[in-house]
ZALUMVEX-27787 format. One record per residue (C-alpha): x, y, z. Coordinates in steps of 0.05 Angstrom, whole numbers, plus 5000, padded with zeros to 4 digits. Layout:
<atoms>
{{X Y Z}}
...
</atoms>
This chain:
<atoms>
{{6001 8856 1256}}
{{5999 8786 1233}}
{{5940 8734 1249}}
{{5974 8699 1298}}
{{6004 8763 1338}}
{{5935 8790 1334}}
{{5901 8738 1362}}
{{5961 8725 1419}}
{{5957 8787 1435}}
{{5896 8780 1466}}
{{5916 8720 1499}}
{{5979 8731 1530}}
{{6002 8709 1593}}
{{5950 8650 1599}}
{{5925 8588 1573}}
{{5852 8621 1542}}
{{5877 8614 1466}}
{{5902 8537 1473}}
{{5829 8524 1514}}
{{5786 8555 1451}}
{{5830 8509 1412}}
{{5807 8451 1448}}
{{5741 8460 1452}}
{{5724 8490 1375}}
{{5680 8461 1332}}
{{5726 8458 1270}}
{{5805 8440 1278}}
{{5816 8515 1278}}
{{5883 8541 1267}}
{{5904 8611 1306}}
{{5897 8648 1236}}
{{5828 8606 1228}}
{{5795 8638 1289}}
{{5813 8706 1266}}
{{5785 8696 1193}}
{{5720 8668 1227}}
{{5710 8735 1270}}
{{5723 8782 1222}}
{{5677 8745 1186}}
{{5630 8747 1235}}
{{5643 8829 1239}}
{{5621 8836 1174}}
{{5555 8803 1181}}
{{5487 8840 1207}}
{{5466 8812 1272}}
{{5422 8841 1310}}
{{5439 8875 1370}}
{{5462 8837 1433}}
{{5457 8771 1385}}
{{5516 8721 1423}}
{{5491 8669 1369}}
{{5563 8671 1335}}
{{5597 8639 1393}}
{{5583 8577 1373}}
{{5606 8582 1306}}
{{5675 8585 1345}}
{{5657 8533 1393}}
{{5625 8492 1442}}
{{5631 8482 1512}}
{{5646 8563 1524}}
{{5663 8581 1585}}
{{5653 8659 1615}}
{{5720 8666 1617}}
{{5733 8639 1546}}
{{5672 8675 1515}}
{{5700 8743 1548}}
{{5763 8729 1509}}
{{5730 8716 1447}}
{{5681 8779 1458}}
{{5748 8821 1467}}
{{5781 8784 1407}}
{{5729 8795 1354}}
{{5724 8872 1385}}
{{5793 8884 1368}}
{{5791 8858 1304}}
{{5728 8901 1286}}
{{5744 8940 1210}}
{{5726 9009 1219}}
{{5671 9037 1166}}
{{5683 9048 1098}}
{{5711 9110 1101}}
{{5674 9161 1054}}
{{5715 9224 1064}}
{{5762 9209 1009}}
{{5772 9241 0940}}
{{5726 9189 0897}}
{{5759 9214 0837}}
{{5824 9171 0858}}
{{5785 9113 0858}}
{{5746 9137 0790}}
{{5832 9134 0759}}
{{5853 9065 0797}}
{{5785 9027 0766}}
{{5806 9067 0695}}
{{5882 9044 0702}}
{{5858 8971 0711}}
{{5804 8971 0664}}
{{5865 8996 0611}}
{{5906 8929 0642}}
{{5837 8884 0624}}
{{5834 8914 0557}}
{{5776 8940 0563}}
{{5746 9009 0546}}
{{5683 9016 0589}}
{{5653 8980 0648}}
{{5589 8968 0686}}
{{5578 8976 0757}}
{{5510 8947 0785}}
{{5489 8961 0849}}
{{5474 8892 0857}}
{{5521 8832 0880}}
{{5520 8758 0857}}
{{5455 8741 0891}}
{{5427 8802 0863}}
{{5393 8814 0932}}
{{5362 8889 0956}}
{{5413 8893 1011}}
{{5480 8870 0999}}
{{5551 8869 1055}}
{{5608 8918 1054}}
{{5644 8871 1021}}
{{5602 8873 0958}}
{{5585 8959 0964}}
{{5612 8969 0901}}
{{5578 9019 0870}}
{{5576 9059 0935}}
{{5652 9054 0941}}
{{5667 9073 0875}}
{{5610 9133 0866}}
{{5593 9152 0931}}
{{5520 9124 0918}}
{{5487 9091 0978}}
{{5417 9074 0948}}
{{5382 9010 0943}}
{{5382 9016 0866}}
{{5435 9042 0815}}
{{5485 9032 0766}}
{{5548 9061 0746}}
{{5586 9055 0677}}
{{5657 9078 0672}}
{{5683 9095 0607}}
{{5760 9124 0601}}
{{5734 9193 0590}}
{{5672 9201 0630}}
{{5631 9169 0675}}
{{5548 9157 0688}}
{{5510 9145 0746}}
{{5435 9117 0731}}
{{5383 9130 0794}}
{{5307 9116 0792}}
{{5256 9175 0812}}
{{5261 9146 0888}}
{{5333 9174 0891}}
{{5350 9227 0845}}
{{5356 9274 0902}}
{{5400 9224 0947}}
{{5441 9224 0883}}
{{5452 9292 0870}}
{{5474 9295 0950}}
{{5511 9243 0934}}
{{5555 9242 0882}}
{{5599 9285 0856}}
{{5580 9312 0789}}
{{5649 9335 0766}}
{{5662 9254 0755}}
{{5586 9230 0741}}
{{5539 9252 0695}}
{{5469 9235 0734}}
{{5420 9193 0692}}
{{5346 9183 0708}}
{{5342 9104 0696}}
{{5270 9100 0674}}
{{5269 9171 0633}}
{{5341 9158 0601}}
{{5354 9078 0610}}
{{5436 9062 0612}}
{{5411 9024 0544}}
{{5404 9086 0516}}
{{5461 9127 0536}}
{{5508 9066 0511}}
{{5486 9073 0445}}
{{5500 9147 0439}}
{{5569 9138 0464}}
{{5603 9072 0444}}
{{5639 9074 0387}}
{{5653 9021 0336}}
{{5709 8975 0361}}
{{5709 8990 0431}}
{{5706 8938 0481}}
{{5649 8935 0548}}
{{5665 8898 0603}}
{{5622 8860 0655}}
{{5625 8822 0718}}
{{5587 8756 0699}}
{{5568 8749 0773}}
{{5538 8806 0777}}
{{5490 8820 0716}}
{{5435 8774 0702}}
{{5420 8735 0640}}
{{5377 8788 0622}}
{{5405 8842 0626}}
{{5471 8812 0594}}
{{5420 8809 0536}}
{{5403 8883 0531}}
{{5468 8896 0545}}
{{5495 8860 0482}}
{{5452 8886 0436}}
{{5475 8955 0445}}
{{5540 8939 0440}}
{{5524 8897 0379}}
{{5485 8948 0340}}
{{5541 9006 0366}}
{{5594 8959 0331}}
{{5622 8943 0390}}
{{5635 8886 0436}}
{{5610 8869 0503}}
{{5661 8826 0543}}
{{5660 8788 0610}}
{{5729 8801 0658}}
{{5764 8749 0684}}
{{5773 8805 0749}}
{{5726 8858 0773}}
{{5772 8926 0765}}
{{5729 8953 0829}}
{{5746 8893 0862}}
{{5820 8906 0851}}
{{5827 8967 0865}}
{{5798 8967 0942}}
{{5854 8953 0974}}
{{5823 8953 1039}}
{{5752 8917 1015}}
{{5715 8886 1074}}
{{5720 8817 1086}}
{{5657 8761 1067}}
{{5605 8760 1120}}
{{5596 8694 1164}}
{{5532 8703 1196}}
{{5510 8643 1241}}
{{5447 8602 1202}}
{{5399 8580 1245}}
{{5338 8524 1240}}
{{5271 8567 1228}}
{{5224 8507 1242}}
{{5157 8480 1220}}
{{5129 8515 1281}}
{{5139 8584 1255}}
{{5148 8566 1186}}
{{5079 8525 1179}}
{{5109 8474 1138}}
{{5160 8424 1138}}
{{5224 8434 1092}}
{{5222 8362 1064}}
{{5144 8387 1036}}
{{5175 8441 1011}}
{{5225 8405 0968}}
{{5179 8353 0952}}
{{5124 8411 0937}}
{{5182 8450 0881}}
{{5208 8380 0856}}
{{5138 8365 0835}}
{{5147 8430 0798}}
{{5214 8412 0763}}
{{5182 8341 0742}}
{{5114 8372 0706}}
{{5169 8420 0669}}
{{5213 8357 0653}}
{{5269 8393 0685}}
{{5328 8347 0726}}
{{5349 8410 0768}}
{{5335 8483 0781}}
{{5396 8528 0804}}
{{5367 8562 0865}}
{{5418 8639 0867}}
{{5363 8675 0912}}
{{5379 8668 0979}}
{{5305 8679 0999}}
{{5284 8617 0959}}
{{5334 8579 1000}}
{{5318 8609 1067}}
{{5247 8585 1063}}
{{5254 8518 1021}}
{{5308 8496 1080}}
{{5274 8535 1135}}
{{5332 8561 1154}}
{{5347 8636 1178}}
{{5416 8677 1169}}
{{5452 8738 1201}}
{{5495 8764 1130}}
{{5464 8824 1106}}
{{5429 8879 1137}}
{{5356 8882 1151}}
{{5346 8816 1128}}
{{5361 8747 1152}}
{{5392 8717 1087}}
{{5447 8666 1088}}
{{5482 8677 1027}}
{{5492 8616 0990}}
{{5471 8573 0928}}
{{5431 8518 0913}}
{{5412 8470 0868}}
{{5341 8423 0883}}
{{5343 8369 0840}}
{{5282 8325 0815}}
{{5281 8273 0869}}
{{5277 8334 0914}}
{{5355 8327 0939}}
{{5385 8385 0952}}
{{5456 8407 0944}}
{{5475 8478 0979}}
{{5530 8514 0968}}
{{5545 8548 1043}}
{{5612 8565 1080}}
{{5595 8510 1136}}
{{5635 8560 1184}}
{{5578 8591 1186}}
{{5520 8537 1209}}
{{5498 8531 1279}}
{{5500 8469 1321}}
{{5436 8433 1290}}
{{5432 8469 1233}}
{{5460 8397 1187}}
{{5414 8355 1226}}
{{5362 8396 1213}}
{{5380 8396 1142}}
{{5378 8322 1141}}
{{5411 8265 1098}}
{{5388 8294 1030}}
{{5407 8358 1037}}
{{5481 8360 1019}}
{{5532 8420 1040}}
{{5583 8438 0999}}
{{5631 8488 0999}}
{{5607 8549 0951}}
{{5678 8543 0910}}
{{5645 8478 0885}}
{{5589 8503 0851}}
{{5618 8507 0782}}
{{5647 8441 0780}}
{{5573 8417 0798}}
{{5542 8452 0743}}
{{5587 8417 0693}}
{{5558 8357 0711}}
{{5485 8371 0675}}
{{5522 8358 0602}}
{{5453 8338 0574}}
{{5409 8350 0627}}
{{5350 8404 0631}}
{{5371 8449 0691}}
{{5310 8513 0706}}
{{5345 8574 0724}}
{{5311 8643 0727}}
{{5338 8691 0675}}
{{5309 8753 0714}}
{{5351 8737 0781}}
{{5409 8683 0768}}
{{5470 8709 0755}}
{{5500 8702 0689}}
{{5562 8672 0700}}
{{5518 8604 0729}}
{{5485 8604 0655}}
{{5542 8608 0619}}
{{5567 8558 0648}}
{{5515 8512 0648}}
{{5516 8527 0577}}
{{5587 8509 0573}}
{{5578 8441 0599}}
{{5523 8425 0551}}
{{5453 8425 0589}}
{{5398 8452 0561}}
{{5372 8513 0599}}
{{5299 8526 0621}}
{{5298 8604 0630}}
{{5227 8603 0671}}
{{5213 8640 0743}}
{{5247 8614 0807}}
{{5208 8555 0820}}
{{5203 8576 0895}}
{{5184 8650 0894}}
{{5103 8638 0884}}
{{5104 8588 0935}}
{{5134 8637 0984}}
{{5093 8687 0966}}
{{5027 8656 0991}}
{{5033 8657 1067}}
{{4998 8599 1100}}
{{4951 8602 1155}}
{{5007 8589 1208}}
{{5062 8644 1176}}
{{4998 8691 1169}}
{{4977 8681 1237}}
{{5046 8699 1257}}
{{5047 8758 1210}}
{{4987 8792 1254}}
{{5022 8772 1318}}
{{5075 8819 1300}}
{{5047 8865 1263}}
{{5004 8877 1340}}
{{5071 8887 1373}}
{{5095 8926 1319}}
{{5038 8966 1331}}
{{5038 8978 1411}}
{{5114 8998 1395}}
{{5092 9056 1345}}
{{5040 9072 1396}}
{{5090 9086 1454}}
{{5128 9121 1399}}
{{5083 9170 1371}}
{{5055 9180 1453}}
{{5130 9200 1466}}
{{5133 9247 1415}}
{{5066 9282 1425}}
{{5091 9293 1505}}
{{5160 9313 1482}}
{{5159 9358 1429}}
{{5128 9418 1466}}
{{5188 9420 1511}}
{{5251 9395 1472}}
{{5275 9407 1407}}
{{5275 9329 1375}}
{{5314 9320 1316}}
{{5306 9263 1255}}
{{5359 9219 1288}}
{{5343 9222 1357}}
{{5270 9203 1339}}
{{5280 9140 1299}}
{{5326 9115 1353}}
{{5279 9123 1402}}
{{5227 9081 1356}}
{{5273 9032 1349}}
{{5286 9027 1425}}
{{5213 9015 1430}}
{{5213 8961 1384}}
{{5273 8930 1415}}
{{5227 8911 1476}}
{{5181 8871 1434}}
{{5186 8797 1433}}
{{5221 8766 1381}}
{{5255 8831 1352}}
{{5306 8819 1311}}
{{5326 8882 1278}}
{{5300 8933 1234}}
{{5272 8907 1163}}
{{5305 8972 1133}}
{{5334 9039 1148}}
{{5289 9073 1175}}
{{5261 9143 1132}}
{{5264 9200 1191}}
{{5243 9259 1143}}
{{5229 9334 1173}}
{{5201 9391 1133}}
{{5243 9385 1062}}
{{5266 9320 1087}}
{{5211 9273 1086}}
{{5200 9299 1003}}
{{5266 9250 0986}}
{{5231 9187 0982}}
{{5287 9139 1008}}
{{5315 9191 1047}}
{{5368 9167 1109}}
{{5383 9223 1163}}
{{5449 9240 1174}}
{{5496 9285 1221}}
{{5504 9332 1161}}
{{5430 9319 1139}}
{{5387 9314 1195}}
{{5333 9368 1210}}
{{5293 9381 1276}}
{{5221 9376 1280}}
{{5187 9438 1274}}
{{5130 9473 1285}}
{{5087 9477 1226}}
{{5108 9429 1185}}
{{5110 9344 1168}}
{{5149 9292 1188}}
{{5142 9238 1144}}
{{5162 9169 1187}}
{{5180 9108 1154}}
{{5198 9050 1185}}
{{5194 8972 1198}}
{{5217 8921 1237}}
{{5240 8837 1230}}
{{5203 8799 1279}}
{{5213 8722 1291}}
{{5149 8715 1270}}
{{5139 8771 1210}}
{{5163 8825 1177}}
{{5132 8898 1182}}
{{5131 8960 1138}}
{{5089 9028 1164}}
{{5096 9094 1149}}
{{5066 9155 1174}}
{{5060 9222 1163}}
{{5048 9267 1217}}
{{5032 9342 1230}}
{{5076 9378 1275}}
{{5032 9441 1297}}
{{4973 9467 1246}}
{{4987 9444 1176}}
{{4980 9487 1114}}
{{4912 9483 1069}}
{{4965 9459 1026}}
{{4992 9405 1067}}
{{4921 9381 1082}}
{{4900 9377 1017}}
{{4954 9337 0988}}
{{4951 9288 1051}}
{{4870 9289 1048}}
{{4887 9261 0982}}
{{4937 9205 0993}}
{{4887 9183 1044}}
{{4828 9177 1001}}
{{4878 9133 0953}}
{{4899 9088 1010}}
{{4835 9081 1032}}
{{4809 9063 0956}}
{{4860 9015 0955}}
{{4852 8980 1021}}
{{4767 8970 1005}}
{{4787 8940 0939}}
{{4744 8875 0918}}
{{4778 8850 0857}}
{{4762 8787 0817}}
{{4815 8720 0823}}
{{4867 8741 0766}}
{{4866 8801 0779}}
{{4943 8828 0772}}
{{4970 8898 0817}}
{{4973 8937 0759}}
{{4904 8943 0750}}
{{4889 8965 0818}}
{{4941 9020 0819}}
{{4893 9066 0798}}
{{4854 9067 0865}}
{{4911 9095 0905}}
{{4922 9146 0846}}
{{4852 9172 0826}}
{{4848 9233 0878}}
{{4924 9253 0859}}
{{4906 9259 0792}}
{{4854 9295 0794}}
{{4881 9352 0821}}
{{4936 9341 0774}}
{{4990 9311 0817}}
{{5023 9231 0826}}
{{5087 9199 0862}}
{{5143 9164 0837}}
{{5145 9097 0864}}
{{5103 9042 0863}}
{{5038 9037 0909}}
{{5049 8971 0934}}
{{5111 8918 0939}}
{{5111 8845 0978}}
{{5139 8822 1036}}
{{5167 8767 1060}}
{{5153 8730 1128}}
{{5218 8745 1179}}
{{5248 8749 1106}}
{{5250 8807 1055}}
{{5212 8874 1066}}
{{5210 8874 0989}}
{{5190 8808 0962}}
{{5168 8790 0888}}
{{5131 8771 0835}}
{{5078 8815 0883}}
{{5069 8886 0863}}
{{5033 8944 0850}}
{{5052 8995 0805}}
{{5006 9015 0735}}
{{5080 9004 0703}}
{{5089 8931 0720}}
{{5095 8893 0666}}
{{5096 8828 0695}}
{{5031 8808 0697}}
{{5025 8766 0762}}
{{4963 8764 0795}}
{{4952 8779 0866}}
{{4935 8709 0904}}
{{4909 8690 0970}}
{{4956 8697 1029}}
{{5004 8748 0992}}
{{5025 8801 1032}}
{{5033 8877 0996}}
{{5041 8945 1014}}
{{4994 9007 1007}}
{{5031 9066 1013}}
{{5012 9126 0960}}
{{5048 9185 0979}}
{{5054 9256 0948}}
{{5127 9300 0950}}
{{5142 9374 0949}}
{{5207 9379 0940}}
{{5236 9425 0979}}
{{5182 9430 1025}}
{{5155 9364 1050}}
{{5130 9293 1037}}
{{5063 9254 1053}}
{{5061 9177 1049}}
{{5003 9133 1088}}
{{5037 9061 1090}}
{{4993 9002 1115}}
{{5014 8931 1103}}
{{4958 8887 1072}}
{{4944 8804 1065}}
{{4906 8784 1005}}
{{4841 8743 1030}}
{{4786 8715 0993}}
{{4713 8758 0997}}
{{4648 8745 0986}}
{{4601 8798 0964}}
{{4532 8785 0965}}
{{4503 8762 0897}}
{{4578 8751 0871}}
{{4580 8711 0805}}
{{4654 8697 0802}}
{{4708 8684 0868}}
{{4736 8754 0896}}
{{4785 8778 0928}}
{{4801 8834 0978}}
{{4855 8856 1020}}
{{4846 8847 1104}}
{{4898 8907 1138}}
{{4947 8875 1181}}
{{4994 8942 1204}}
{{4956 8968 1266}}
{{4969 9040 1285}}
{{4928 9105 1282}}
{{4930 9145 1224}}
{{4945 9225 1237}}
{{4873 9254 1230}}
{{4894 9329 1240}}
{{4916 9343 1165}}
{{4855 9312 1140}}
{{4811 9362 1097}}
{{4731 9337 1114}}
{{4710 9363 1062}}
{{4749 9318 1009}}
{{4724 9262 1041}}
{{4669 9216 1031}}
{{4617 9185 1086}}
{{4649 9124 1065}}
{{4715 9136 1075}}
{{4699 9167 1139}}
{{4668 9104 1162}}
{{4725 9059 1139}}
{{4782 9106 1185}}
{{4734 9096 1239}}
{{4724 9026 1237}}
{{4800 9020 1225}}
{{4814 9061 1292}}
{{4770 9019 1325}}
{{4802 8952 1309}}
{{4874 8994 1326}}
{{4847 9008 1402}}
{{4825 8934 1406}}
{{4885 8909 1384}}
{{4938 8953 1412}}
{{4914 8979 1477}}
{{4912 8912 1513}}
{{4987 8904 1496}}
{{5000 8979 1530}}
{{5002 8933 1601}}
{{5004 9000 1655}}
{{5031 9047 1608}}
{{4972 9100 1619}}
{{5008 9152 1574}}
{{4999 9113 1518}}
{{4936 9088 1532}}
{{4907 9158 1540}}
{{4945 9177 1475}}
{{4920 9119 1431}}
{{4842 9130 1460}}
{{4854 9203 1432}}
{{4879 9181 1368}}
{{4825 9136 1358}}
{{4764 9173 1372}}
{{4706 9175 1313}}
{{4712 9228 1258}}
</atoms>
């Protein structure tokens, strides 16, 4: 069916079609307002979000906005469809790498904003491998095939992808560094999509090649990209204006704030690729990928703190440019290259750890001279101000009374119904759905039964999904975006009597997020020397996790947010700063048997101990929700600890139970949970 039969096919037998015409924004054509809603289908709004309708226009009418709600329902692209034989897409990406002359190509996970979550359009790696994880890499030789995981995944992975087309590659233990150098051979040629590797790893990349006598090469085409035939089109999620109110700060201070920043590093420009750092510098909000409100686009902030921004306009809301202002310019994104040639001797910042490369070369091209240094806007956003902070608890209260009504739901249910992992989270998110200012879920939620809750990043299926059963743990993992924050909680909870087993290892996790969470730490101090706190009890007994104790977050942005970490690994060395906000979440996994993890969120505040001869830090907990005491083992813990879960349950009931309005159950439930050890 072509556009215009499509879209008159809606419209037939009245005037609806020529109206819309009259009355859109842009001079749309009939074949414009279907490429605009199936953009809009491919973005992540949140439910019952009407928002896009005026992207198409203004002025809408019921009758006209029933049209357009039928419209862009028709035009909806089923899922990806994963029921197919992935080896026949393994042979179509070999056939065109042969065209491209190449003998071996890389498939990140990552697209060419290099963000966590990515659209359907840009699911490359899943497409190709079958690989739905947050992290990964493919490379596709002619005669065999890798897929690299970290320790988070390797059990997704193996449910995942079919190992008679993969070899499965643990990406810390056995890098895809190292596995290139024991298989290319001298002459052969590597390819790479320049948008979607970094600078840096283009670097790692080439020495291997270099030192394998072979040659690594960037495509003109992405073979993935050519041979979906039925790829999903680009998302056009409607941009809204996130103002000073919520924001705490201006966006003309902001650029004013990051020029001064450029100036002291005698830069003219910095090439902004992160859509995070542009969300916040423009205060600005987006609908394009899931779980997070990004608007994909580019930027470049120059000196005199003008901006130029590389966004399809289709998708800005009516006051989104006057928000902007007069020096903020919008360009289409198509222009981006032609405005990097114009820094031929110029000193342009771009990040080498999160551009992609294809914007350095070229820059490099045109003859600037390249300050590889840090995105100039990710410390900023990192510190929460007093206003965004202050927002941050708001949420993180209604966050709280949701998970309340949640786990009071489940305690009254599960003695007469059999729940299963599916049917719980959806009821959790229902309850969140009532709070004010929801906007979604911050990720997919982790639903884990039994053996379930053991795979860290696990995601319940029809084919995966357990019930909840007597006896054992379900491990719940879940967050939500807020218009005024971002929240992250897990809990583990024990269905029945839990093992001596099962108490032990949780008693233990508990003692480390409770080390963590009492930590006073000197100004400098950087994640990976805290790590150890969460750890300590786990290793005693001889026993860790896999993952890193703590990550950022954003606020009503990312639920992982950098440079913010903590993990004894990190090698980055950035110190934890007032108004940060981390996680705390040790866990411990039996695989095959079940998982533990205790996941508070947690804003870094300044302390003062008495008789302190240098400035301190600490942590104040901002996720409010009971923490299951039934698996805790006494005897592992300490008076101190003891007293810290108390006081902790007590600020939870103060909090929380005067947002439970009439809902007794709940109350009753939560003044249960609470109640002194």
């Amino acid at each position: 069916m072509t556009d215009n039969s499509a879209c008159r096919s809606v419209y037939q037998g009245d005037a609806v079609l020529e109206r819309l015409l009259q009355v859109a924004r842009s001079p749309f054509d009939c074949a414009g307002v279907i490429a605009l809603l199936r953009g809009i289908n491919s973005a992540a709004l949140p439910k019952g979000d009407c928002s896009w309708i005026g992207l198409v226009a203004a002025d809408v009418s019921p009758a006209l906005e029933a049209q357009l709600v039928a419209l862009k329902h028709m035009l909806a692209e089923a899922p990806i469809h994963d029921a197919v034989d992935r080896s026949v897409r393994l042979a179509a990406v070999r056939a065109i790498m042969a065209e491209l002359g190449v003998d071996g190509f890389i498939v990140p996970r990552a697209d060419e904003y290099q963000n966590e979550y990515v659209p359907a359009c840009n699911e490359r790696l899943a497409w190709l491998t079958g690989f739905t994880g947050s992290a990964g890499l493919a490379i596709v030789m002619a005669d065999r095939a890798v897929v690299f995981t970290d320790g988070r995944y390797t059990l997704q992975a193996k449910a995942q992808v079919d190992a008679a087309s993969y070899v499965l590659r643990h990406s810390l233990e056995a890098p895809p560094e190292s596995w290139l150098a024991e298989t290319l051979l001298v002459g052969q040629r590597l390819g790479y999509d320049p948008w979607l590797l970094t600078p840096d790893q283009v670097t790692r990349y080439h020495k291997v090649a270099e030192t394998a006598g072979a040659q690594l090469v960037a495509v003109s085409s992405n073979p993935v990209d050519s041979a979906w035939l039925d790829r999903p089109a680009a998302p056009i999620g409607p941009v809204m204006v996130f103002g000073a109110g919520r924001a705490g700060q201006e966006a003309a201070e902001k650029r004013r704030q990051i020029s001064e920043t450029l100036k002291r590093q005698a830069c003219q420009a910095a090439v902004l690729s992160a859509p995070d750092s542009i969300a916040w510098l423009l205060n600005i909000r987006g609908s394009d990928v899931p779980h997070t409100p990004l608007p994909l686009s580019f930027a470049i902030l120059h000196e005199n703190a003008r901006v130029d921004l590389f966004i399809d306009c289709r998708k800005l809301l009516p006051g989104v440019v006057d928000h902007l202002g007069a020096e903020v310019t919008i360009h289409d994104p198509g222009m981006l290259g032609k405005s990097l040639d114009r820094f031929a001797g110029l000193r342009v910042l771009v990040d080498p750890a999160t551009v992609a490369a294809w914007i350095v070369q070229r820059l490099a091209q045109a003859g600037a001279t390249l300050d590889l240094a840090s995105d100039p806007v990710r410390l900023p956003k990192a510190c929460k101000n007093a206003v965004e902070l202050d927002g941050i608890r708001a949420a993180h209260r209604r966050d709280g009374a949701a998970m309340v009504r949640f786990l009071a739901w489940l305690a009254e249910t599960l003695p007469t119904k059999t729940l299963r992992e599916i049917e719980a989270s959806d009821r959790l998110e229902a309850f969140r759905a009532e709070g004010e200012g929801f906007r979604g879920l911050s990720f997919d939620t982790i639903s884990g039964a039994g053996p379930n809750g053991a795979i860290i990043h696990y995601r319940a299926s029809a084919e995966t999904e357990r019930a909840l059963e007597e006896g054992s743990l379900y491990l719940l993992d879940s967050g939500a975006q807020y218009l005024d924050g971002t929240t992250d909680i897990t809990r583990t909870i024990a269905l029945g009597t839990p093992s001596d087993e099962m108490k032990d290892r949780y008693t233990r996790v508990l003692k480390g997020h409770i080390a963590l969470a009492s930590a006073v730490f000197p100004v400098g101090t950087g994640g990976a020397a805290l790590d150890v706190l969460a750890r300590s009890a786990l290793w005693q007994a001889g026993l860790t996790y896999d993952h890193g104790t703590g990550h950022g977050v954003g606020h009503y942005l990312g639920v992982h947010e950098g440079p913010q970490r903590i993990h004894y690994q990190s090698k980055d060395g950035q110190a934890l700063l007032p108004g940060m906000v981390v996680s705390n979440e040790p866990g411990y996994y039996k695989p095959g048997a079940f998982g533990i993890r205790i996941e508070n969120l947690v804003a870094v505040v300044p302390a003062n101990p008495s008789g302190a001869e240098r400035s301190m830090l600490a942590f104040e907990t901002l996720t409010l929700c009971p923490i299951d005491t039934t698996p805790i083992a006494r005897s592992l813990m300490t008076v101190a600890e003891i007293a810290w879960l108390n006081d902790y349950h007590e600020r939870v009931w103060a909090s929380v139970s005067p947002l439970l309005g009439d809902d007794t159950h709940a109350r009753s439930w939560l003044a249960q949970a609470t109640v002194a050890l």
